[in-house]
PAZATOR-832216 format. One record per residue (C-alpha): residue number from 0; residue in one letter; y, z, x. Coordinates in Angstrom, 1 decimal, always signed. Example, Ala and Ser with C-alpha at 12.3 -4.5 7.8 and 13.67 -1.06 7.14 Angstrom:
# residues 2
<atom><num>0</num><residuo>A</residuo><yy>-4.5</yy><zz>+7.8</zz><xx>+12.3</xx></atom>
<atom><num>1</num><residuo>S</residuo><yy>-1.1</yy><zz>+7.1</zz><xx>+13.7</xx></atom>
***
This chain:
# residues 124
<atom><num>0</num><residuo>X</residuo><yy>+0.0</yy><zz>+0.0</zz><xx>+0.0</xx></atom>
<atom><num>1</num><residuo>X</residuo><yy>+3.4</yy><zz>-0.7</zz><xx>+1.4</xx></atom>
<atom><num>2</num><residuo>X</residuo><yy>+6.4</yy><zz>+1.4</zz><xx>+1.1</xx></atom>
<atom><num>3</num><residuo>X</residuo><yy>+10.2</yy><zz>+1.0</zz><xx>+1.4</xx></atom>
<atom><num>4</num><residuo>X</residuo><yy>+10.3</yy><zz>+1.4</zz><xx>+5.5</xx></atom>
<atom><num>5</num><residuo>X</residuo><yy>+7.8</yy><zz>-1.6</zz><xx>+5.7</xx></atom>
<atom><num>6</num><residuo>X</residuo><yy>+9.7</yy><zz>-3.9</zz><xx>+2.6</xx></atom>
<atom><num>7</num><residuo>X</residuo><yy>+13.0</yy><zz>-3.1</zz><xx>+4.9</xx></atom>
<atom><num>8</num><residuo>X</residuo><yy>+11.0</yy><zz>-4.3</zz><xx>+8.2</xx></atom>
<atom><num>9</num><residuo>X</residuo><yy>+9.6</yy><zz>-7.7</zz><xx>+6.5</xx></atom>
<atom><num>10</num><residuo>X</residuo><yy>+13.6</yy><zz>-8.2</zz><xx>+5.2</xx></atom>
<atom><num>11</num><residuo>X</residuo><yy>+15.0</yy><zz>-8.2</zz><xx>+8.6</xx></atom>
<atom><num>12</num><residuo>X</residuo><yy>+12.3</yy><zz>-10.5</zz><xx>+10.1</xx></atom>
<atom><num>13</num><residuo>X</residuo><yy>+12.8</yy><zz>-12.8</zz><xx>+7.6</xx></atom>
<atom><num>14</num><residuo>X</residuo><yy>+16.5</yy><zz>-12.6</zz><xx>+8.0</xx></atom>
<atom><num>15</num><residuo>X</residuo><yy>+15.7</yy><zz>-13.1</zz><xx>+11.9</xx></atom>
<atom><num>16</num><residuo>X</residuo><yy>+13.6</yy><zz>-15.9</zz><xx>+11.0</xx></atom>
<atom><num>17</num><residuo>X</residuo><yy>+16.6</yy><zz>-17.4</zz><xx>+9.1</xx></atom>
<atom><num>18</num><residuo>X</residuo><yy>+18.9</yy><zz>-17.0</zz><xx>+12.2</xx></atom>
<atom><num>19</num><residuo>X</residuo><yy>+20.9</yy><zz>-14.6</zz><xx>+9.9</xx></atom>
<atom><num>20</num><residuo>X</residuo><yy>+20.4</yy><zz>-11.1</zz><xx>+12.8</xx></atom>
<atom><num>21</num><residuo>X</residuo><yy>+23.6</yy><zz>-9.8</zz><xx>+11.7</xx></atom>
<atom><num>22</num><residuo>X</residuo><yy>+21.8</yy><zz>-9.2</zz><xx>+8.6</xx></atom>
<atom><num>23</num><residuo>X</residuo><yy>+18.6</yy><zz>-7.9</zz><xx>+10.2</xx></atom>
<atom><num>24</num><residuo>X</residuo><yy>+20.6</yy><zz>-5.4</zz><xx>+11.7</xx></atom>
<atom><num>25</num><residuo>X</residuo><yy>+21.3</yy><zz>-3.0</zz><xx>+9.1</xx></atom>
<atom><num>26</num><residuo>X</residuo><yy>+17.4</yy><zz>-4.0</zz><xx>+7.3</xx></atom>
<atom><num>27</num><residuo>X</residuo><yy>+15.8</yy><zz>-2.9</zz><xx>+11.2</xx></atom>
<atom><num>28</num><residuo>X</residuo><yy>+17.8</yy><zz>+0.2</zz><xx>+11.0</xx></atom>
<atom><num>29</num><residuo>X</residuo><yy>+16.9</yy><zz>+0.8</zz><xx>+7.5</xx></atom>
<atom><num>30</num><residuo>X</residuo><yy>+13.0</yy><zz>+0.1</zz><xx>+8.5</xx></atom>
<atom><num>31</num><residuo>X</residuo><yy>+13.2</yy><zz>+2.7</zz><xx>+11.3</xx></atom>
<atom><num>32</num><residuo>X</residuo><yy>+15.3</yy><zz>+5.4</zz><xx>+9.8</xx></atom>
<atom><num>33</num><residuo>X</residuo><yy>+12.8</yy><zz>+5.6</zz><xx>+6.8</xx></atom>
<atom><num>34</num><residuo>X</residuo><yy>+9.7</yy><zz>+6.2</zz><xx>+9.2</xx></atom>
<atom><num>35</num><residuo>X</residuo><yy>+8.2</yy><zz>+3.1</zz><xx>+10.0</xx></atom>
<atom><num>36</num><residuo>X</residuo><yy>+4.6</yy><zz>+3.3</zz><xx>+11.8</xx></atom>
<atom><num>37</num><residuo>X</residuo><yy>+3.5</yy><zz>+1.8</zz><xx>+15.3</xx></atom>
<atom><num>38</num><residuo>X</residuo><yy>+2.8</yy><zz>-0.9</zz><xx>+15.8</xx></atom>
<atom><num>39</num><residuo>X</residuo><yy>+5.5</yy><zz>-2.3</zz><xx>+13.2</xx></atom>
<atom><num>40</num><residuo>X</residuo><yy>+8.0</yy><zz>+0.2</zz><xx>+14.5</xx></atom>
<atom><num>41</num><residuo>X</residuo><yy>+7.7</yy><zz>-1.0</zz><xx>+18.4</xx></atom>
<atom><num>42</num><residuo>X</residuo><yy>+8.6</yy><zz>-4.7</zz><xx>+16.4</xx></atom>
<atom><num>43</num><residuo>X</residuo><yy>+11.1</yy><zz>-3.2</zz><xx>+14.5</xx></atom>
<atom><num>44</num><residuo>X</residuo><yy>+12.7</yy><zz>-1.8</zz><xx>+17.9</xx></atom>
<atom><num>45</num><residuo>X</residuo><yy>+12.2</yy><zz>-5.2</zz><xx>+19.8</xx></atom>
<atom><num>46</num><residuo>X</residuo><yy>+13.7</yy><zz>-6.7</zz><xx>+16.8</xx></atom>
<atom><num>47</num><residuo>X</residuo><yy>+16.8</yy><zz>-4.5</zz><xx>+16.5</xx></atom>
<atom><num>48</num><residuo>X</residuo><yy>+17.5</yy><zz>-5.1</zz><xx>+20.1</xx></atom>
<atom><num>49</num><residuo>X</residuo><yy>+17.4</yy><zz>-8.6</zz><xx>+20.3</xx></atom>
<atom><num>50</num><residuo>X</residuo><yy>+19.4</yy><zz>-9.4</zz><xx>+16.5</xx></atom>
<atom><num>51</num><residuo>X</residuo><yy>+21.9</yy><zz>-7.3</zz><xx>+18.3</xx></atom>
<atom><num>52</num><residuo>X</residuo><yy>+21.6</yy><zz>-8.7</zz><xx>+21.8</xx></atom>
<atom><num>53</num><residuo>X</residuo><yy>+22.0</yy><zz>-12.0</zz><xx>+19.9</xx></atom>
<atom><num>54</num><residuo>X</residuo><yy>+25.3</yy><zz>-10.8</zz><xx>+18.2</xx></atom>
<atom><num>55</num><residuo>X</residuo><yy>+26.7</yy><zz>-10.2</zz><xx>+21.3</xx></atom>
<atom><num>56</num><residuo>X</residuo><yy>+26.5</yy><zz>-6.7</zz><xx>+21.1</xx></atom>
<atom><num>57</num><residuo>X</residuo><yy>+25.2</yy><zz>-6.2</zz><xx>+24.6</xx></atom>
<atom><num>58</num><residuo>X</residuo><yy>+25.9</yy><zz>-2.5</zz><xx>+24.7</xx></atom>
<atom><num>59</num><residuo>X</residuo><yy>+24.1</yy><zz>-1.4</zz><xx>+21.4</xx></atom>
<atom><num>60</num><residuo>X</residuo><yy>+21.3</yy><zz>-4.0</zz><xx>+22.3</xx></atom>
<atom><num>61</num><residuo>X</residuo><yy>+20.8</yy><zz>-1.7</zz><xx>+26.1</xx></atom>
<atom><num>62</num><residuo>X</residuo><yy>+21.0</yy><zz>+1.3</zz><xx>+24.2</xx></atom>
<atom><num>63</num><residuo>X</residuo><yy>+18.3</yy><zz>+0.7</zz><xx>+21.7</xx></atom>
<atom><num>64</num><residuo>X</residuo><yy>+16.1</yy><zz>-1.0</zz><xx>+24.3</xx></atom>
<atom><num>65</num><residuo>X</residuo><yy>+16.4</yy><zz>+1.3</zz><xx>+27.0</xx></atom>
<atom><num>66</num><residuo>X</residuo><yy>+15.8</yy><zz>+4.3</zz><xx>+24.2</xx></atom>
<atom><num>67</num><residuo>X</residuo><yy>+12.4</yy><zz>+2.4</zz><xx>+22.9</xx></atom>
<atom><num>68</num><residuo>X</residuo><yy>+11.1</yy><zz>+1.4</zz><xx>+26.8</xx></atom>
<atom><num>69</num><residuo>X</residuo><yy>+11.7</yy><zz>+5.2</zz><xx>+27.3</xx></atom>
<atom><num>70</num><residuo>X</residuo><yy>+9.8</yy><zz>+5.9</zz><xx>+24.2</xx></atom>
<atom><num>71</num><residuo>X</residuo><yy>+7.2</yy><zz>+3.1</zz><xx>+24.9</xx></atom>
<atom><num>72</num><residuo>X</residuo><yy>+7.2</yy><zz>+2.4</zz><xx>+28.7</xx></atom>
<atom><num>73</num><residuo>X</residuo><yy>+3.4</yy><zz>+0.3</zz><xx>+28.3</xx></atom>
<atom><num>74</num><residuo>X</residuo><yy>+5.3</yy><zz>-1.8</zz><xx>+25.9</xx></atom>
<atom><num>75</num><residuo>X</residuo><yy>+5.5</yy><zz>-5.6</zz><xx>+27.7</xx></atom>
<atom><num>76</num><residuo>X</residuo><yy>+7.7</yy><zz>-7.1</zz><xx>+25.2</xx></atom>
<atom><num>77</num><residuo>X</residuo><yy>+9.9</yy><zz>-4.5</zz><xx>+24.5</xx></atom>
<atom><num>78</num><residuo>X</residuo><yy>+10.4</yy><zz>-4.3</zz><xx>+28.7</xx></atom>
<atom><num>79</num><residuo>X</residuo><yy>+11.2</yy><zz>-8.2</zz><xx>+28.6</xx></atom>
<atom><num>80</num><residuo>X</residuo><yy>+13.8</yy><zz>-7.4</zz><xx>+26.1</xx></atom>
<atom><num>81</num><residuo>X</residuo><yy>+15.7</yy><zz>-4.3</zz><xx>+27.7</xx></atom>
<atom><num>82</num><residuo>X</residuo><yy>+15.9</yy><zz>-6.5</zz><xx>+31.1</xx></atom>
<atom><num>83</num><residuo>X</residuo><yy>+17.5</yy><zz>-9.4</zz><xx>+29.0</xx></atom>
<atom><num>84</num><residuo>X</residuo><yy>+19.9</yy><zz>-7.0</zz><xx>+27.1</xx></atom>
<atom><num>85</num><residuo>X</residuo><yy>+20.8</yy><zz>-6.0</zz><xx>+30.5</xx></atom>
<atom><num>86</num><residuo>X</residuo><yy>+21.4</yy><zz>-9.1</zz><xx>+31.7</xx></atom>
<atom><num>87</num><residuo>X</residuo><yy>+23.7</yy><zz>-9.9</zz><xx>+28.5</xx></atom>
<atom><num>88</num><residuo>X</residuo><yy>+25.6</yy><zz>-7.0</zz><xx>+29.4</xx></atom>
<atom><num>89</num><residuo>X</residuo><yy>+26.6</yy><zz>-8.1</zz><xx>+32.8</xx></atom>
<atom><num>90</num><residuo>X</residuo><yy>+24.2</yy><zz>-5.7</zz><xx>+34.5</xx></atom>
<atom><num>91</num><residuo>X</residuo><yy>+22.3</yy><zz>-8.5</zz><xx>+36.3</xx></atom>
<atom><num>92</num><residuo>X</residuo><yy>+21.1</yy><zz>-6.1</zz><xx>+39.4</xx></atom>
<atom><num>93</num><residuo>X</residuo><yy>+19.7</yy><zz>-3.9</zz><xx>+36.7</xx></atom>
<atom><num>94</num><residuo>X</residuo><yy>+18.4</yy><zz>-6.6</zz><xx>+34.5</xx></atom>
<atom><num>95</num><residuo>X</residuo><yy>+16.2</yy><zz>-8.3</zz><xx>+37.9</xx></atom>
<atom><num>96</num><residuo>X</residuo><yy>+15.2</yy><zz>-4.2</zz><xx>+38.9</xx></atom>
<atom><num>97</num><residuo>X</residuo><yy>+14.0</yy><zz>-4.0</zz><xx>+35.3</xx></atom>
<atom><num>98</num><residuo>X</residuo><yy>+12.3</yy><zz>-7.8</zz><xx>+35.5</xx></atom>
<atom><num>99</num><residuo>X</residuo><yy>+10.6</yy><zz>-6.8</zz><xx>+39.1</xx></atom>
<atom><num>100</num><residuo>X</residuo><yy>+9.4</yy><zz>-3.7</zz><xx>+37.9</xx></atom>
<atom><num>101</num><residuo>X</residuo><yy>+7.6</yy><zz>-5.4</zz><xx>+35.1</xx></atom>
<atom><num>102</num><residuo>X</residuo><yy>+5.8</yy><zz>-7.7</zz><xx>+37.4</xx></atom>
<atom><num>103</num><residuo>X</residuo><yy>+5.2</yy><zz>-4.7</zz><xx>+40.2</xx></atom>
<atom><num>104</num><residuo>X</residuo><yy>+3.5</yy><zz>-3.0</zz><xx>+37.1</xx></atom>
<atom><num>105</num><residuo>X</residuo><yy>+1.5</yy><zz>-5.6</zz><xx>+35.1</xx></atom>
<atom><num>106</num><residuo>X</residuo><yy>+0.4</yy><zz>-7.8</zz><xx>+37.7</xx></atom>
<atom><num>107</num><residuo>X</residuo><yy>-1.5</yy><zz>-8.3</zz><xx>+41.2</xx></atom>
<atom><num>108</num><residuo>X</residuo><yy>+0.5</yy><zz>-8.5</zz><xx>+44.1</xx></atom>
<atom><num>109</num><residuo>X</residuo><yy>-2.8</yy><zz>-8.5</zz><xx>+46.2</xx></atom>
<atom><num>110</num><residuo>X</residuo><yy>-2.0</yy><zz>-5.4</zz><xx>+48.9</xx></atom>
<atom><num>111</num><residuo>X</residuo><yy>+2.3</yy><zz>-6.2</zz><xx>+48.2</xx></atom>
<atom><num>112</num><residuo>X</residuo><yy>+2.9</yy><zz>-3.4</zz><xx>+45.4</xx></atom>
<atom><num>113</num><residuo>X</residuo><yy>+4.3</yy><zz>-0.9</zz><xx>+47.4</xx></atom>
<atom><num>114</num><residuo>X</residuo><yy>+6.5</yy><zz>-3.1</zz><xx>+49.6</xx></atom>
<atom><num>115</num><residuo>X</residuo><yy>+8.0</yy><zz>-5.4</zz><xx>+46.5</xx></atom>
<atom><num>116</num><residuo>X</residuo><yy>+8.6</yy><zz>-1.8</zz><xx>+44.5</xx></atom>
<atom><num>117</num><residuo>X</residuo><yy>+10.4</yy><zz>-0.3</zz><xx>+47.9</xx></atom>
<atom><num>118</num><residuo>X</residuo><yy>+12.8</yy><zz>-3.3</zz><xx>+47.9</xx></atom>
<atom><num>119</num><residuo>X</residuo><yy>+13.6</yy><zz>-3.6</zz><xx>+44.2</xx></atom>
<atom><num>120</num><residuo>X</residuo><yy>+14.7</yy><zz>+0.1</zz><xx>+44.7</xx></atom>
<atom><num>121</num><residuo>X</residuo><yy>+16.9</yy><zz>-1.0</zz><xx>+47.6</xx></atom>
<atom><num>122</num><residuo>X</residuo><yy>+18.3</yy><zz>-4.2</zz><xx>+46.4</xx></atom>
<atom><num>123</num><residuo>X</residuo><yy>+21.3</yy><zz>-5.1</zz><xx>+48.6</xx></atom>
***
């Protein structure tokens, strides 16, 4: 059975779908405030955060993202997005840290780990 939280989630994606995010907005907000479960709320957070990325609201779109990675730091999708709403908001050296970590983390670097997650600490 569905309830209001998941009715609000399905508006906003298919305002999203529509290209209509500043609509989505307030319908992801809505979705999440009223309890939505995982996984639908890790969508709901991805979606919020890139409607409002999209918007050009770069500093809304970091704080949400950053909030759900915290909340969520396994979360691939929701990594990819937080680096690009950094990006957006002119934080590029934060946005490629974010990017590098996400490869250090998900894939082989055959031996190069350590070394590739020393110098994305010390970027220069």
């Amino acid at each position: 059975m569905r309830d209001a939280a998941h009715d609000r989630f399905e508006e906003a994606c298919a305002h999203d779908r529509a290209g209509r995010e500043e609509a989505a907005i307030p319908c992801y907000r809505a979705a999440l405030a009223e309890g939505l479960p995982d996984p639908l709320r890790t969508s709901a957070l991805l979606g919020l955060g890139s409607s409002l990325r999209n918007v050009r609201r770069h500093a809304e779109a970091v704080e949400v993202l950053e909030s759900a990675v915290l909340e969520y730091p396994n979360h691939v999708g929701l990594r990819v997005f937080h680096a690009l709403a950094l990006r957006s908001a002119g934080r590029e050296r934060e946005a490629f840290q974010a990017l590098g970590s996400l490869v250090v983390d998900e894939l082989d670097l055959q031996g190069h780990d350590r070394a590739a997650a020393f110098y994305l600490e010390h970027l220069d």
